[in-house]
C-alpha positions in Angstrom: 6.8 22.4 -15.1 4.2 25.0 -15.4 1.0 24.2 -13.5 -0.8 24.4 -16.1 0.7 21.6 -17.9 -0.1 18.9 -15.7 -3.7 17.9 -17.9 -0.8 17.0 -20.5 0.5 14.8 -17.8 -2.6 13.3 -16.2 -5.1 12.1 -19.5 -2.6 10.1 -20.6 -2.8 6.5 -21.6 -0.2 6.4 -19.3 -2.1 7.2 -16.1 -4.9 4.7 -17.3 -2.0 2.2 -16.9 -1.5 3.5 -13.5 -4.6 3.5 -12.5 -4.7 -0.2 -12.9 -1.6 -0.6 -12.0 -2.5 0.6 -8.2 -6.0 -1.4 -8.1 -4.6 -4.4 -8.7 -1.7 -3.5 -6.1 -4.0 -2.7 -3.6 -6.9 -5.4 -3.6 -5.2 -8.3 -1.9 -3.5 -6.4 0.6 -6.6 -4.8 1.8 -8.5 -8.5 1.5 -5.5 -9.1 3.9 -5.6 -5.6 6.2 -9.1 -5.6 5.9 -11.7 -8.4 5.1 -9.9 -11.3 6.3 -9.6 -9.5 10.4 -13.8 -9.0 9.5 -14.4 -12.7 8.5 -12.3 -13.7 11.5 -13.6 -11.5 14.1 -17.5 -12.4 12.8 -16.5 -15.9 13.1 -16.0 -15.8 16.8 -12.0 -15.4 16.2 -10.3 -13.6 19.5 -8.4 -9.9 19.2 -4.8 -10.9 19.9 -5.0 -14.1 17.4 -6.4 -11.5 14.5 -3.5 -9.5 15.4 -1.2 -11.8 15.1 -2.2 -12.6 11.8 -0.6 -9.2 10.5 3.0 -11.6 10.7 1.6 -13.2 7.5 2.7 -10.2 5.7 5.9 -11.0 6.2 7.0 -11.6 2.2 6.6 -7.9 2.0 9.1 -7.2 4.3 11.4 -9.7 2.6 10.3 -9.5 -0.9 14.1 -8.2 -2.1 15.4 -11.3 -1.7 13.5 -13.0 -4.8 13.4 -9.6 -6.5 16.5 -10.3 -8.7 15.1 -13.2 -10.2 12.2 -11.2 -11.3 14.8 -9.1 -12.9 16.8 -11.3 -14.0 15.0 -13.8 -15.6 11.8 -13.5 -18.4 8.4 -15.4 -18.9 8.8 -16.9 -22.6 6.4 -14.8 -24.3 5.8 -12.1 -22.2 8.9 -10.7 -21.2 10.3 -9.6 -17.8 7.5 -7.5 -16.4 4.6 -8.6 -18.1 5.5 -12.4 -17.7 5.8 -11.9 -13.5 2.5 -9.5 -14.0 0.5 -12.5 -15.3 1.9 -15.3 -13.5 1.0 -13.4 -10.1 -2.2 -12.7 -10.9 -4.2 -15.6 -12.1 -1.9 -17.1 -8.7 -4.1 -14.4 -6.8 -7.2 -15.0 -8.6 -7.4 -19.0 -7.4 -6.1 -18.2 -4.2 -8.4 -15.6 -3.1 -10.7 -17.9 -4.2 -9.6 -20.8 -2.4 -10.6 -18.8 1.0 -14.4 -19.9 0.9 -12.9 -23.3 1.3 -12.4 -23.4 5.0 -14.0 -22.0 8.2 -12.0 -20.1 10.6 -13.2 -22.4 13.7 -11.8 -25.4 12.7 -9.5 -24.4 9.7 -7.4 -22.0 11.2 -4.0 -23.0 10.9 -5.0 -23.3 6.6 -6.3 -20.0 6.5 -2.9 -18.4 7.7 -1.0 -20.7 5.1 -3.5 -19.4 2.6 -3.2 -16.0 3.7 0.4 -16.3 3.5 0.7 -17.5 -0.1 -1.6 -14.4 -0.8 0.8 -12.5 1.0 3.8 -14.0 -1.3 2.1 -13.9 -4.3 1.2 -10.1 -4.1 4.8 -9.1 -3.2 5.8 -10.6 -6.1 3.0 -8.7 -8.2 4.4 -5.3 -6.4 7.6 -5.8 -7.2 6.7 -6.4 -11.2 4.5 -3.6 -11.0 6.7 -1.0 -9.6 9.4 -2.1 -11.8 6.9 -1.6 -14.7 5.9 1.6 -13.7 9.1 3.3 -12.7 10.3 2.3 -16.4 6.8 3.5 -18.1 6.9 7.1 -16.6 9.2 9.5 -17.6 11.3 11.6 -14.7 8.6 14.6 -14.7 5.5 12.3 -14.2 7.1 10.3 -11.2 4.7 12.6 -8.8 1.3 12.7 -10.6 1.7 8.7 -11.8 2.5 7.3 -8.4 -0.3 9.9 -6.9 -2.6 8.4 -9.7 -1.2 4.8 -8.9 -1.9 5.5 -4.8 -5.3 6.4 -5.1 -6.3 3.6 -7.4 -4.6 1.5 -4.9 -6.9 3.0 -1.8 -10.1 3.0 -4.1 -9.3 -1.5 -4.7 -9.7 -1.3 -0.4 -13.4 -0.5 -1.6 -13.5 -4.0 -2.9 -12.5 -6.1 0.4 -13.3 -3.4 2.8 -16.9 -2.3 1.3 -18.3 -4.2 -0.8 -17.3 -7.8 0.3 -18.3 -6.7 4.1 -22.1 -6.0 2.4 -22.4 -9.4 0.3 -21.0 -11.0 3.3 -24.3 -9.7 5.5 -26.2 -11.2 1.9 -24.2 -13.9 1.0 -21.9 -17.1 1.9 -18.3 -16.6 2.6 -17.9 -18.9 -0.2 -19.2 -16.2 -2.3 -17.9 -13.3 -1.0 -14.2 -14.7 -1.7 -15.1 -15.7 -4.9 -16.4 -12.4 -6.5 -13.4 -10.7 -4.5 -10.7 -12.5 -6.6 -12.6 -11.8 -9.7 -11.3 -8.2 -9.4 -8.4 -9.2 -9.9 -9.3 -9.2 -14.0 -8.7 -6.0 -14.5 -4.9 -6.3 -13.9 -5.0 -9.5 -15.6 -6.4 -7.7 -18.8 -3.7 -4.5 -18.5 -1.3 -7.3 -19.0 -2.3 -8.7 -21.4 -3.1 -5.3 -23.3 0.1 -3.5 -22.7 3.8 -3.6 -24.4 6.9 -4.8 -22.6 9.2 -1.4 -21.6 12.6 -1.6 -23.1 13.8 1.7 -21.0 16.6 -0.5 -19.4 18.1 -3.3 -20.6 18.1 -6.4 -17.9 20.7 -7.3 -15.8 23.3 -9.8 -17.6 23.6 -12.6 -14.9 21.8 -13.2 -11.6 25.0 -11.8 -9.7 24.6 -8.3 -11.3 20.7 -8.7 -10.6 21.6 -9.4 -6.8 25.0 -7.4 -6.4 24.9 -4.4 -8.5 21.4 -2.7 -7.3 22.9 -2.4 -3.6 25.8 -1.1 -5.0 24.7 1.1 -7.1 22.8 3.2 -4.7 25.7 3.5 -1.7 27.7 4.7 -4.7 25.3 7.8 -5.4 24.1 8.3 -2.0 27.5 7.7 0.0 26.8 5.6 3.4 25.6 8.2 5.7 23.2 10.0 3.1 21.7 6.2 2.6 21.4 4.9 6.0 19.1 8.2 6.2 17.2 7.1 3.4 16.7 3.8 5.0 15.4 5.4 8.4 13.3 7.4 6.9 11.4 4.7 4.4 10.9 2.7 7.8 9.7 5.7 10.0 7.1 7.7 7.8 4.4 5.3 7.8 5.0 3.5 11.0 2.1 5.5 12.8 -0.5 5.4 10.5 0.2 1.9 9.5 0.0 0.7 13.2 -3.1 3.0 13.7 -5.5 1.4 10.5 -4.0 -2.0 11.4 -6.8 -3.3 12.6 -9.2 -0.4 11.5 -12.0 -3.0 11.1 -11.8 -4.7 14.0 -11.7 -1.0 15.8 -15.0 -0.1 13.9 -16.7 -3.1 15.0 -15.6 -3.1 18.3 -17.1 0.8 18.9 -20.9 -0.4 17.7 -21.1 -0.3 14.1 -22.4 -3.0 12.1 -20.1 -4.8 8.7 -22.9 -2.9 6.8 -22.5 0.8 8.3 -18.5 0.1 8.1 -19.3 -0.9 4.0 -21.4 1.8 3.4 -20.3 4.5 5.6 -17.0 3.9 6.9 -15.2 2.9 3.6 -17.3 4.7 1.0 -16.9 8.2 3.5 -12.9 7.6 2.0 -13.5 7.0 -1.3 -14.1 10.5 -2.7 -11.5 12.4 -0.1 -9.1 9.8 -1.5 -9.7 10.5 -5.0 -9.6 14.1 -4.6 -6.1 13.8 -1.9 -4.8 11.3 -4.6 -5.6 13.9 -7.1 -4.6 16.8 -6.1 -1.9 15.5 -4.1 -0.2 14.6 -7.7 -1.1 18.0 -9.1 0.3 20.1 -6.2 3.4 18.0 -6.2 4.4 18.9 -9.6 4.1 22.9 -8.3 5.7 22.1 -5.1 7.9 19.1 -5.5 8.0 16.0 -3.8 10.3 16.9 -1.0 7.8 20.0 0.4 5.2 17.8 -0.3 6.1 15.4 1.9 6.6 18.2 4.7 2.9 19.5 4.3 1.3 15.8 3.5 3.1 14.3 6.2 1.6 17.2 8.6 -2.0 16.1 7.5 -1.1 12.4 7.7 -0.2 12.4 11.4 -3.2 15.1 12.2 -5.5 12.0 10.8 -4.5 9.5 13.1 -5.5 11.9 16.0 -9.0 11.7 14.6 -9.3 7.8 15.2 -8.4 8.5 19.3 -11.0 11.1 19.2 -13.7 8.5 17.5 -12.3 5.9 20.2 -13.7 8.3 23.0 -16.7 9.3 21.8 -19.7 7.3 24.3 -21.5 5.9 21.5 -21.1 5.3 17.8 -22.4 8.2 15.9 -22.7 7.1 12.1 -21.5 11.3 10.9 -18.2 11.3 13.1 -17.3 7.7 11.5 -17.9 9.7 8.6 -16.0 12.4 9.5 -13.0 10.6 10.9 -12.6 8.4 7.7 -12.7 11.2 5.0 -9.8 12.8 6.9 -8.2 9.9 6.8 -8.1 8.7 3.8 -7.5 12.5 2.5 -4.4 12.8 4.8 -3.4 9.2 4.2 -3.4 9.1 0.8 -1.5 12.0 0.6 1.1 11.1 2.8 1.6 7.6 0.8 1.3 9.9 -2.8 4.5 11.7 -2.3 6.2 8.9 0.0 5.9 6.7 -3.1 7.0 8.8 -5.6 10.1 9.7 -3.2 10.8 6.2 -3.4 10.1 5.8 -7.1 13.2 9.1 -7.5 15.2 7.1 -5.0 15.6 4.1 -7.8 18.1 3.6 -10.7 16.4 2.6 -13.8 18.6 -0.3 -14.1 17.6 -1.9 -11.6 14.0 -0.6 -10.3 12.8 -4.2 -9.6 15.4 -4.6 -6.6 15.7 -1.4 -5.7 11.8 -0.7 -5.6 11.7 -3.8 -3.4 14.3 -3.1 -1.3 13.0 0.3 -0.4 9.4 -1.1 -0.4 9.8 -4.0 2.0 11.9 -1.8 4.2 8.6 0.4 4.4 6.5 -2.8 5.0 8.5 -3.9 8.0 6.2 -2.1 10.5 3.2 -3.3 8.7 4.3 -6.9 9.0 6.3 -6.7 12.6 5.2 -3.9 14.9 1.4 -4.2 13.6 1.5 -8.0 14.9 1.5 -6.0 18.4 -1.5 -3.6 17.7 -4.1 -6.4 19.5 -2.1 -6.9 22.5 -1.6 -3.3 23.3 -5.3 -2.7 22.4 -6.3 -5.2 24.9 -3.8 -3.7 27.6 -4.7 0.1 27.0 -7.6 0.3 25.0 -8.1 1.9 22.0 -7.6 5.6 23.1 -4.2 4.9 24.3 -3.4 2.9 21.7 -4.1 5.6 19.1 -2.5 8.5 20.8 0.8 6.0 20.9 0.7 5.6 17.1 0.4 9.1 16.8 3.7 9.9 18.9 5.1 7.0 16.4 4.5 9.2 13.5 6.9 12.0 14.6 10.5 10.6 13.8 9.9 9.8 10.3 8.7 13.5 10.0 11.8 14.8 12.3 14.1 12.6 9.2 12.5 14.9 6.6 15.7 17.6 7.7 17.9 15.2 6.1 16.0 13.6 3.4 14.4 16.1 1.9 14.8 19.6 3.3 12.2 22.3 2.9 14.1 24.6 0.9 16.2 21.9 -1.6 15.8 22.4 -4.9 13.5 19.3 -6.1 10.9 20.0 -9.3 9.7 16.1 -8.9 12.0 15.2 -11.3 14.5 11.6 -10.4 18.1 13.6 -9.2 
């Protein structure tokens, strides 16, 4: 597509959709990733227990194994996609809620269950919304909608990671949690708004659902093509995932106070990531997802080199917070623009709900396993060590791009 096309692409009520697609995608992970490590560690929580708590992410990881129901079976009245959409959401809306409920001192062991159902009940809202928007876009606007989907994603972290950290200096916890979950309306309205897709007709019975998606893909990749695939999805994030893991914690830790992190740390991201997002989406329709994931990936691994550099500075200086952050989220969201949208070309229309979640929850496994680690080997090596080991983690997913998606392949963007 010519380059100068892509303003066709991009104000499109289509990319609205995306947009709130991704914020409603992103807000209760980050109230997981982000504000719930911050309420604990204020609250007199130890490291290694916060880090622990990154196992409550597990539904993630294993979210394909419901997925076929959510293809498979329809909310009377809604539909398939817009049925799961709502029924996930107003579960996150009273859940989130239901946080200023309990104190971390004595309530503990109700906060992870709580945490958990958050956990389940955002899987299941990824795996609808995927599925929705892998069916909305057509084949060219795979790159620039999941770019546009991304960043909306990384600007909801502003929610739990910003905004929520100030009222909580101001305000209860109570009602902190509560105005968190009302952000959740948004997605509740797009729902509400929006048609059903009828690009692909559902699966017939719940063994096609379950059987025919895993199937289907061996089939057109051929087994040793696949398992590549597979390593790959797993490897390209591990590094930076393990390295912003417990990014809050981290800032804290250093010297800086829940408001410098809200109004420096987080807000220092928010217009490198809307310009990465952007432009990420833009140069991907010139350059095509594979080279972009080359160049992206480059930037993405360079970032996390910045947070060991922050963790050896003697004192903590507000501009190199600054710093550090902007290239992080600009090198970040890149990397996750065109590792989505490789994904999103990976999936059969047929069956993008179990597909989606299958390659999805494979890319959530380090978030969920190896990040439960993160405050044991910060607390045996500190946090320079720690950083330069998630950069050296980063490598072999980049290594994986010679099979996946080779510099030189012919790729315009396009599902092939």
């Amino acid at each position: 597509m010519p380059a100068e096309n892509w303003k066709q692409l991009l104000f499109t009520r289509r990319m609205l959709i995306c947009v709130l697609t991704g914020f409603s995608s992103g807000l209760p992970l980050y109230l997981l990733i982000n504000l719930i490590p911050a309420w604990l560690k204020t609250e007199g929580v130890n490291l290694k227990a916060i880090g622990f708590f990154a196992l409550i992410q597990i539904p993630y990881t294993w979210k394909f194994i419901w997925s076929p129901l959510l293809d498979r079976y329809a909310i009377p009245g809604l539909g398939r996609r817009r049925g799961w959409m709502g029924v996930t959401q107003l579960a996150l809306i009273a859940v989130i809620a239901g946080f200023g409920l309990f104190s971390p001192q004595v309530d503990l062991w109700s906060i992870a269950y709580l945490a958990l159902a958050v956990a389940f009940f955002s899987a299941s809202q990824d795996i609808v919304l995927d599925a929705f928007r892998r069916e909305l876009l057509a084949d060219v606007e795979l790159g620039l909608g999941n770019a546009v989907h991304v960043n909306a994603y990384r600007i909801a972290g502003l929610v739990p990671g910003a905004l929520s950290l100030i009222l909580a200096d101001h305000l209860a916890w109570a009602q902190v949690f509560l105005v968190t979950a009302l952000f959740m309306l948004p997605g509740l309205a797009l729902t509400f708004c929006v048609r059903e897709p009828q690009r692909a007709c559902p699966p017939k019975t719940l063994r096609e659902a379950v059987v025919e998606p895993f199937h289907e893909f061996i089939n057109r990749q051929g087994w040793r093509n696949a398992v590549y695939i597979l390593a790959f999805i797993f490897l390209y994030k591990l590094g930076d995932s393990m390295a912003t893991s417990l990014a809050t914690p981290f800032y804290l830790d250093i010297g800086f106070s829940k408001t410098d992190i809200g109004l420096i740390a987080k807000n220092a991201g928010l217009w490198p990531s809307v310009i990465g997002g952007m432009l990420g989406g833009i140069w991907m329709i010139k350059l095509g997802i594979d080279r972009a994931l080359w160049l992206f990936g480059v930037v993405q691994v360079v970032s996390i080199i910045g947070f060991a550099w922050l963790a050896g500075l003697h004192e903590p200086l507000k501009p190199a917070l600054a710093l550090v952050i902007s290239f992080e989220a600009l090198g970040v969201g890149l990397g996750t623009a065109a590792f989505t949208a490789f994904i999103a070309r990976a999936t059969d229309p047929r069956y993008t709900a179990t597909q989606f979640a299958l390659f999805t929850s494979l890319a959530a496994v380090p978030r969920t396993f190896f990040n439960a680690s993160t405050g044991w080997l910060v607390e045996q090596f500190g946090w320079v060590s720690f950083f330069w080991f998630c950069t050296l983690l980063a490598l072999p997913g980049m290594v994986l791009l010679l099979k996946v998606a080779p510099w030189n392949a012919r790729d315009t963007g396009q599902n092939g």
